[in-house]
C-alpha positions, 0 to 999 in steps of 0.5 A: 740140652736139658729144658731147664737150660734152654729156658734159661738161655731162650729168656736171657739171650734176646734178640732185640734191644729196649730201644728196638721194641720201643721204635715198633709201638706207638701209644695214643693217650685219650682222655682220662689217661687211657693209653692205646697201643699199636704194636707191630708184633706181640713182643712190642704189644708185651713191651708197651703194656710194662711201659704205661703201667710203669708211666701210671704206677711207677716202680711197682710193677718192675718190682713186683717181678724182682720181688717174684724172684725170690731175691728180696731180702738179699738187697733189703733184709731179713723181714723181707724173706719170708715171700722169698721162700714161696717165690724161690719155688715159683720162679724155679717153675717158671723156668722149668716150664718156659720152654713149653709155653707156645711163642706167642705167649712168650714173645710177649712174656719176653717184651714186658720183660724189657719194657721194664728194663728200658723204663729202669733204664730211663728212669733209675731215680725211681728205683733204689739202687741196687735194682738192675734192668736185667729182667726176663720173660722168664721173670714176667711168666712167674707171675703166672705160675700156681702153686699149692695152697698155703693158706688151705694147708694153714686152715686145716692145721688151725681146725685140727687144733681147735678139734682136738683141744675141744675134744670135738670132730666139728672143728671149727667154721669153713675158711677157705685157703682162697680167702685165707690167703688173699684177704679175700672177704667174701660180704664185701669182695667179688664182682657183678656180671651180666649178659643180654642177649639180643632178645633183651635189648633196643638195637637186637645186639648182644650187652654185656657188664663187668662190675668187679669188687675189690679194694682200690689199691687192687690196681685194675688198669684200662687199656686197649691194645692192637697188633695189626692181623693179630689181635686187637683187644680192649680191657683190664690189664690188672697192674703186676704182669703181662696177662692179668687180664680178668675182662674185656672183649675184642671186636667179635666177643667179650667176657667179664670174670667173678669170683668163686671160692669152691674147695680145691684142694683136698686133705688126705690122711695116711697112716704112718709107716709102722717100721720106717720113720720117714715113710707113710703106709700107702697101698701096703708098701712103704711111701717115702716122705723126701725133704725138700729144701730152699735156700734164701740169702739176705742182707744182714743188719750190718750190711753183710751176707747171711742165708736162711734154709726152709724145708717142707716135706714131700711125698709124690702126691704132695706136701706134708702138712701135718702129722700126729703120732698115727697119721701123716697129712698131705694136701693135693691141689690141683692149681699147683704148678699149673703154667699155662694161665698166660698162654691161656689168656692170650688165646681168649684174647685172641678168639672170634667165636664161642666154640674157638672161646669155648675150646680154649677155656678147656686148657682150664689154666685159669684155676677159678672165677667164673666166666660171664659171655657175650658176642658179636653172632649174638650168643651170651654164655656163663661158665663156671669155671673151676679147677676142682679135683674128681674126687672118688670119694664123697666130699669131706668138707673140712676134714681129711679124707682117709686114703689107704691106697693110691686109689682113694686119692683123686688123680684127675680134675673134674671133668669140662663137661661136669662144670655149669655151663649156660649158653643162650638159656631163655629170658635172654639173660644170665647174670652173676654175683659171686653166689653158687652156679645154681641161679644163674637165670631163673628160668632155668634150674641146674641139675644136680645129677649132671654136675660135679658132685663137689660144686658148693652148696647152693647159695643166693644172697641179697645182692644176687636177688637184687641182681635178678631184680633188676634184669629177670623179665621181657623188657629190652635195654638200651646202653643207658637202660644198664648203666642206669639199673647197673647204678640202682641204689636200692638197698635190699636188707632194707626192703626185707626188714624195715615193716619188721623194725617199725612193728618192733618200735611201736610194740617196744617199751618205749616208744616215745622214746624211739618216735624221732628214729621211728619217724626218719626210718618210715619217711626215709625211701629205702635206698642209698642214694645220695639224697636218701635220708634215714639211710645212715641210721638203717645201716648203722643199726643193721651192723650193731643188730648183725653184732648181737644175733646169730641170724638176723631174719626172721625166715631165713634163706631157703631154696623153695623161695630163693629170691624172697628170702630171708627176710624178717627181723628174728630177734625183737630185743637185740633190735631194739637194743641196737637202736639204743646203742645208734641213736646214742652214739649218733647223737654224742656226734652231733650226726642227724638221724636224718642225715643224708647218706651223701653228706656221710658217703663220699669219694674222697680222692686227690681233689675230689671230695663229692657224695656217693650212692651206694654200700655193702653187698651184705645188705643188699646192695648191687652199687657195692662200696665198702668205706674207711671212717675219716679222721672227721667221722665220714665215710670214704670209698675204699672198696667195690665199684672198680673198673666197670664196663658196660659193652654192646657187640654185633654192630659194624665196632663195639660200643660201650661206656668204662669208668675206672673208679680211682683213676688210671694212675696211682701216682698223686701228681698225675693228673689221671689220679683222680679225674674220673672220681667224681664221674664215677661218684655221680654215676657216670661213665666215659665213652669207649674210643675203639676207631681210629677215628675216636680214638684220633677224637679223643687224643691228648697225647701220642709218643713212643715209650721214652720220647716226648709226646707230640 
């Protein structure tokens, strides 16, 4: 039998009913909606995570697996197709590679597969009509399944163009595939973490945090689940798949994902064969280039059938994604076809020491984030992980690399022991804020000669410097102590412009006219606090400055005084002209200069409508939020701050504090849509119900998935 149709037959052919799986688990709703499941085996544990992530967000998780199908558009239409294509190609991976995967990994793989189907079952009114309860593991392991980059191969196209049509090598500004493909913005997006080790802290046990970034409809989900003598786990099982787990912790360790954008892929350019059409030249024979084709049916605008076919070429080192008249370009990336992401979370899940932690992180299968850690035995640990390529040649950077035998490509990844790893380092500490593995602690340098050549350039930007800020020193911290610092609402830009600004208004032409903004900006105390008053004014101007000059600061960023530059305003006039521009639009609005930032600033969700402190990482800002103008000239949250977690291990259980910022659920008539908004807004966070004990505390509801709680 061929693994393909064993796979096949292990996925479709299960030995259990909806109804089984759901007799073997229990879920203990605590307040806030957070759902506990006690599972007896991993396929029910699988089982009952699809089951509450279906109760909270309704049909989209078991969507997203048909979608992941490829089979979209047969039941919707043609506008539809396009994710069709990539997806043909990933589930056709997964079912490749099922059989392979260990049976744990499976087994759960295979329960939230059916714990969508009981819910389609149960519940059809949520779904159009044409969706089945016919799901798999096979489905659910799709979602784990990497691929080359689209994005990487776009970007590289786009600056080919743009060189040529300029007549120039530059070609234009770096866009990474990663960003490029997911939206990803890298001023606004990304996370906090830190680790203290029990030389920084009050109780001698270990803290750690997990502050991620990233839209609010990005569907971070807090859960704990147990499987008793098999695992017991707390953390974000991100909505849209079994292993979406990206922070968390378990009794003995935990850790808390950020995010990096190294350059994975790399572009080779070879030359065209100079006899055969459908052949690149490579070691001085012929390479041939196979087409490879996909077929997508799709639902037509009268209902009927039609079918559409996309092809991309391919040689055995990877796509075709460009070609000239002399050369042929093909991208190799080492995150494609990749499966492994699943079983290699389960595993961490599962781990009770940093060596068993730090063995299972060299599978590797996770391609990015970088990885912050502490536990119970009282050793903190930052990993920058990264599935980047050896490569044989120097870096390229944007441009191909030149490969006229098999021997100037790359062929393996960069070695485990090449990539940043920190264990224990001195001032108990490390921290990370989505900048370059190179100031992780500031007691410690990384050197340059000891890791991958091709790591990124180092980098530190304000809110990394406000992140050393508020934890580089000997004082030791309570819980309280980093919920408090975690919430600080300093905005750095501020500190490192506003003496400049002031200077500038009383040298300008017309300082009588700037007195009033001069006086709310010199009274106003630098922060975004919600009472702070001259804050919307400074941010206002700092973004209609940023919009006038190429570098704002007067002393730019440099490597000989990383953590006080930049600083300075670099250009007297655009400032000036910026003030101009606020104050006159501020004005045509009726908005005070002096408004208070929370009058502006708020969470806006369901019921709740309250002030909230903080803004955008690109000024400095470690209480990171992003926020959309509302119809009446406010400023909602729409963006940063998520599920943040704040955990202390090495007592008899871990205890710590979670806030999820938009709620545990999606749906509008849920009464956990917005229950910890305005908790979230005044800085606060719940408590962690780990026992049995607080969790029984804490219960509002207990059921198994399709009965009535009791």
């Amino acid at each position: 039998m061929t693994p393909v149709l064993f796979a096949a037959l292990v996925a479709f052919q299960s030995p259990d009913s909806g109804q089984s799986m759901a007799s073997r688990v229990e879920i203990v709703r605590t307040e806030y909606g957070v759902p506990h499941i006690f599972a007896d085996d991993l396929a029910s544990m699988g089982f009952g995570l699809a089951w509450v992530q279906s109760e909270d967000y309704g049909g989209e998780v078991a969507m997203g697996l048909v979608r992941g199908r490829g089979t979209h558009a047969r039941h919707v239409g043609h506008d539809s197709i396009g994710p069709d294509f990539a997806a043909r190609r990933t589930h056709a991976r997964a079912v490749e590679t099922y059989h392979r995967l260990d049976h744990e990994t499976r087994e759960v793989y295979r329960g939230f597969a059916e714990g969508l189907n009981h819910y389609i079952r149960l519940h059809p009114e949520v779904f159009p009509a044409w969706v089945e309860p016919d799901l798999t593991g096979v489905d659910a392991h799709a979602r784990d399944i990497q691929s080359w980059s689209r994005g990487d191969a776009a970007a590289f196209v786009r600056r080919e163009e743009r060189r040529l049509a300029s007549g120039s090598r530059a070609g234009a500004e770096a866009e990474s595939g990663f960003e490029a493909e997911a939206g990803f913005d890298p001023e606004v997006d990304g996370s906090n973490a830190w680790a203290l080790h029990g030389s920084r802290t009050v109780s001698g046990n270990t803290i750690l945090l997990r502050n991620p970034h990233l839209s609010w409809n990005a569907g971070y989900y807090e859960a704990h689940v147990r499987v008793p003598g098999v695992l017991e786990f707390y953390g974000d099982f991100r909505i849209g798949g079994a292993f979406g787990i990206i922070g968390g912790f378990n009794r003995h360790l935990g850790w808390a994902t950020t995010n990096n954008s190294p350059r994975y892929s790399q572009v080779y350019a070879l030359e065209r064969h100079p006899e055969l059409d459908d052949h690149a030249l490579l070691d001085g024979a012929p390479l041939p280039i196979d087409e490879r084709t996909v077929s997508v049916d799709y639902r037509t605008a009268d209902g009927g059938p039609g079918i559409e076919t996309e092809t991309t070429l391919w040689t055995t080192y990877g796509p075709v994604i460009h070609e000239t008249a002399e050369r042929i370009y093909i991208l190799k990336d080492p995150r494609d076809g990749e499966f492994r992401r699943g079983e290699q979370f389960l595993r961490m899940m599962m781990a009770t020491s940093l060596d068993e932690w730090l063995d299972v992180m060299q599978m590797r299968a996770h391609p990015s984030s970088n990885f912050t850690y502490a536990d119970a035995d009282g050793n903190i640990a930052l990993y920058y992980n990264a599935r980047i390529p050896d490569l044989p040649h120097p870096s390229t950077g944007d441009t191909a690399a030149v490969a006229l035998s098999s021997d100037d490509m790359w062929s393996e990844l960069a070695p485990w022991d090449d990539l940043p790893l920190y264990i224990n380092p001195p001032g108990g500490y490390v921290q990370q804020a989505n900048d370059t593995p190179h100031y992780i602690n500031l007691n410690v340098t990384l050197g340059a000669d000891t890791v991958a050549a091709n790591l990124p350039e180092p980098r530190l930007r304000l809110r990394s410097q406000l992140s050393f800020d508020l934890i580089h020193g000997d004082d030791r911290l309570t819980l309280d102590d980093v919920v408090e610092r975690k919430h600080s609402p300093r905005i750095l830009a501020a500190e490192r412009m506003l003496d400049d600004l002031l200077e500038i208004i009383d040298r300008s032409a017309a300082p009588v006219e700037l007195a009033e903004a001069r006086d709310v900006l010199a009274g106003w105390d630098r922060t975004a606090s919600v009472e702070s008053r001259g804050g919307v004014l400074f941010a206002r101007w700092f973004d209609a400055y940023q919009e006038r000059v190429d570098s704002a600061y007067a002393i730019p960023w440099t490597q000989e005084r990383p953590t006080d530059t930049p600083s300075g305003v670099a250009a007297s006039g655009p400032a000036v002209s910026a003030l101009y521009q606020v104050l006159g639009d501020m004005r045509a609005s009726g908005t005070p200069l002096d408004i208070a930032w929370g009058e502006v600033h708020r969470v806006i969700r369901g019921d709740v409508d309250v002030p909230v402190s903080g803004c955008e990482g690109g000024m400095g800002c470690f209480r990171t939020l992003s926020f959309e103008e509302t119809p009446d000239g406010r400023q909602a949250a729409n963006r940063g701050d998520g599920w943040v977690f704040v955990v202390e291990l090495g007592g008899a259980e871990p205890v710590g504090r979670t806030v999820l910022a938009y709620g545990q659920s999606n749906q509008e008539d849920s009464p956990h849509f917005d229950d910890q908004a305005a908790m979230f807004a005044q800085g606060e966070m719940k408590v962690i119900r780990w026992t049995e004990a607080d969790i029984e505390a804490g219960a509002i509801r207990r059921y198994q998935p399709g009965q009535d709680s009791r």
